[in-house]
C-alpha positions in Angstrom: -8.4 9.2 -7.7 -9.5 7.7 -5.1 -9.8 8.6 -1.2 -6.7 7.0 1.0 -5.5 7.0 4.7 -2.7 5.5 5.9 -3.7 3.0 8.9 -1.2 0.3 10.2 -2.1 -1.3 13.3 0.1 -3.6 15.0 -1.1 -5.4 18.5 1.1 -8.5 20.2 3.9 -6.8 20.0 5.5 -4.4 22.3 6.7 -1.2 20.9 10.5 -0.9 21.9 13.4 1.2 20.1 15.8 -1.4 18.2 19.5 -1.1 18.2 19.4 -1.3 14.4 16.8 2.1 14.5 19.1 3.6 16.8 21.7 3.8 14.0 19.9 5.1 11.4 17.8 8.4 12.6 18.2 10.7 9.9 17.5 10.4 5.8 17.7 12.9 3.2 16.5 11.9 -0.5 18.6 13.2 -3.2 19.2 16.8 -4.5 16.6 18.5 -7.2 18.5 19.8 -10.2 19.3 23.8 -10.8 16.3 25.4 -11.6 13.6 22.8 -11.0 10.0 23.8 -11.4 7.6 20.8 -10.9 7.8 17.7 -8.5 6.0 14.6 -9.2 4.1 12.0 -6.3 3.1 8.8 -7.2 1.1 6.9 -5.2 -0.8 3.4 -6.2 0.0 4.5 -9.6 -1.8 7.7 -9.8 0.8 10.5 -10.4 0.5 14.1 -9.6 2.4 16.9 -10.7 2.7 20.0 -8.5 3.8 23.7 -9.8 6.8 24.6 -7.5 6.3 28.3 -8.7 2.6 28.1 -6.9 3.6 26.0 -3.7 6.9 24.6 -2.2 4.5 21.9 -0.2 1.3 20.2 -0.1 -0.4 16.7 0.3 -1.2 13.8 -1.8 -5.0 13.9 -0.7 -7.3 15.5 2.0 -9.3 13.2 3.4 -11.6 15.6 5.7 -8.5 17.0 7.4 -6.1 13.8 7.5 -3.4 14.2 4.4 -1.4 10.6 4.9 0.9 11.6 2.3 2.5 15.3 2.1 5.4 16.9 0.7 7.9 19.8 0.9 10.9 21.3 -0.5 13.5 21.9 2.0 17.0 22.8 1.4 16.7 22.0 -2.4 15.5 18.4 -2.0 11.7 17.0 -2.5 10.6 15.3 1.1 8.0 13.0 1.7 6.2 12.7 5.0 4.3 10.1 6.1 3.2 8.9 9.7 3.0 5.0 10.1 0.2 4.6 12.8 1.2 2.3 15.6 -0.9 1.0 18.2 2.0 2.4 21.0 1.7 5.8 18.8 2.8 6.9 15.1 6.4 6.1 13.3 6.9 9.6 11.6 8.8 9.9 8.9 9.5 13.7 8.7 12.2 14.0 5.8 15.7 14.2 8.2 14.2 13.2 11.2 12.3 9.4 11.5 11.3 8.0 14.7 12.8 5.0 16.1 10.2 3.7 17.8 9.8 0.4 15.6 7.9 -2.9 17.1 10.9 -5.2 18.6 13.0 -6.8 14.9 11.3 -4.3 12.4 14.0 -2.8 10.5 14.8 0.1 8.5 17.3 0.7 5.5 17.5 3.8 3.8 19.9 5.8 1.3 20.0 8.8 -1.0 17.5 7.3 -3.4 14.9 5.2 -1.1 13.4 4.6 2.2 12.0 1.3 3.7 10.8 -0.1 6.9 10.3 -4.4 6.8 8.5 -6.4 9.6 10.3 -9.0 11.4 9.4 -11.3 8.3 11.3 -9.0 5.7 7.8 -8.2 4.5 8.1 -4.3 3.2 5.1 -2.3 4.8 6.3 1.0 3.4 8.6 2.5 0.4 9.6 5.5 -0.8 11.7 5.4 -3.7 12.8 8.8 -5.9 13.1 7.6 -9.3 14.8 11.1 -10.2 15.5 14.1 -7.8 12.2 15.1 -8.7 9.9 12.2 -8.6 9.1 9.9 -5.8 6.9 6.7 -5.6 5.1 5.8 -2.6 3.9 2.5 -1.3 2.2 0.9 1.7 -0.9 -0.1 3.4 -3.6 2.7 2.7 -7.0 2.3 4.5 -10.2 4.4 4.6 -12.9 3.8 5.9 -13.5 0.2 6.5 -11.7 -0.8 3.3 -7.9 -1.4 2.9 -6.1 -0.8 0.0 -2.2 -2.2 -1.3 -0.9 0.6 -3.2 2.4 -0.4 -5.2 4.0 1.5 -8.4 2.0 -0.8 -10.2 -1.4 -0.1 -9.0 -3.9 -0.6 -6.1 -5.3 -3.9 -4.7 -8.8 -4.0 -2.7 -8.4 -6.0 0.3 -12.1 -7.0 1.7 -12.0 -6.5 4.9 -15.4 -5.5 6.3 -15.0 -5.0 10.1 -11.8 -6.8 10.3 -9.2 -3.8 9.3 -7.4 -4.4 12.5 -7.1 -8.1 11.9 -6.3 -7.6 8.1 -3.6 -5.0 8.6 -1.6 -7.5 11.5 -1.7 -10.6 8.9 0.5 -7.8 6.9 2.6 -7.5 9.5 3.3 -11.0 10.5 4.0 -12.1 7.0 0.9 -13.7 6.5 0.4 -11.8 3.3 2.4 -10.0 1.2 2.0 -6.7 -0.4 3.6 -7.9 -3.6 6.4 -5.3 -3.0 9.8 -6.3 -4.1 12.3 -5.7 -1.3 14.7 -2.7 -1.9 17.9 -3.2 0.3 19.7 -5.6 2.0 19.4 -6.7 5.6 20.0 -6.2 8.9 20.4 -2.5 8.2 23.0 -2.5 11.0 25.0 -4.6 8.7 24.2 -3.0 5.2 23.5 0.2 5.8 22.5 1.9 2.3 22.7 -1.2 0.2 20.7 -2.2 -2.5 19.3 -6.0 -2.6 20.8 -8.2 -4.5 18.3 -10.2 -7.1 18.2 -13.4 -5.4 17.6 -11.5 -2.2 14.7 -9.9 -3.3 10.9 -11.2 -2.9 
């Protein structure tokens, strides 16, 4: 497995609070089943299995301190916490509780099964999406070092960019280029809060 860090880096635009966030400020994925007693993460394809007997949290990876994926069981439901680094400070995404603080015509759409933040482009930059109670597939923009890396359910791309993360990660952003993620939901979120894309919506 390799070594990942989350690392999205945004700079013309001006961080602001949306109307469309302001709406939707809480998520909570689905419910495990009676008596569950492993949780699975996938990330970029590589899937772990964690003993819930041993731990009731933990992390993707430890990259010398920074874990850019963890998880926990609160409540009887499998959480995935991520922060989405911003250069106005971090989106965090702490299970129930997200941040709002999304660049100016980001949105966010979220329901019982999935998460998902799009730039202004309807370009998905992040995902989380529980393919049962008790397995959850994350993907994103993962950086470490000075290397960038697509992760998607299907696998991870290498994306050369030498000294030009910064530059790399924006032309994300700005549509530019695409992470190959299929969109999940519908938007504006304000409008269809919860619901799925239709196929001719996705990309």
């Amino acid at each position: 497995m390799i070594g990942i860090g989350i690392m999205i880096l945004l700079y013309p635009e001006t961080v602001v609070v949306s109307p469309e966030a302001k709406r939707q400020t809480t998520w909570e994925p689905p419910k495990l089943p009676e008596g569950c007693e492993k949780v699975y993460l996938l990330v970029g394809g590589n899937s772990v299995g964690y003993a819930l007997k041993i731990s009731k949290s933990g992390s993707f990876i430890n990259i010398n301190g920074f874990q850019p994926v963890k998880w926990r069981i609160d409540s009887g439901r499998y959480y995935v916490d991520v922060d989405i680094a911003l250069d106005k400070g971090p989106v965090k995404v702490r299970g129930s509780n997200i941040s709002a603080q999304l660049p100016a015509r980001w949105d966010m759409n979220c329901n019982s099964n999935a998460l998902e933040i799009v730039t202004e482009t309807g370009n998905p930059i992040y995902q989380v999406f529980y393919r049962r109670p008790d397995e959850a597939v994350v993907s994103g923009i993962f950086v470490y070092g000075r290397k960038a890396v697509v992760a998607t359910d299907r696998g991870m791309i290498s994306v050369p960019v030498n000294l030009q993360v910064a530059k790399a990660i924006e032309e994300f952003y700005d549509g530019s280029k695409s992470l190959g993620l299929t969109r999940i939901f519908k938007y504006p979120a304000w409008k269809y809060p919860g619901v799925f894309a239709d196929d001719n919506e996705k990309r």
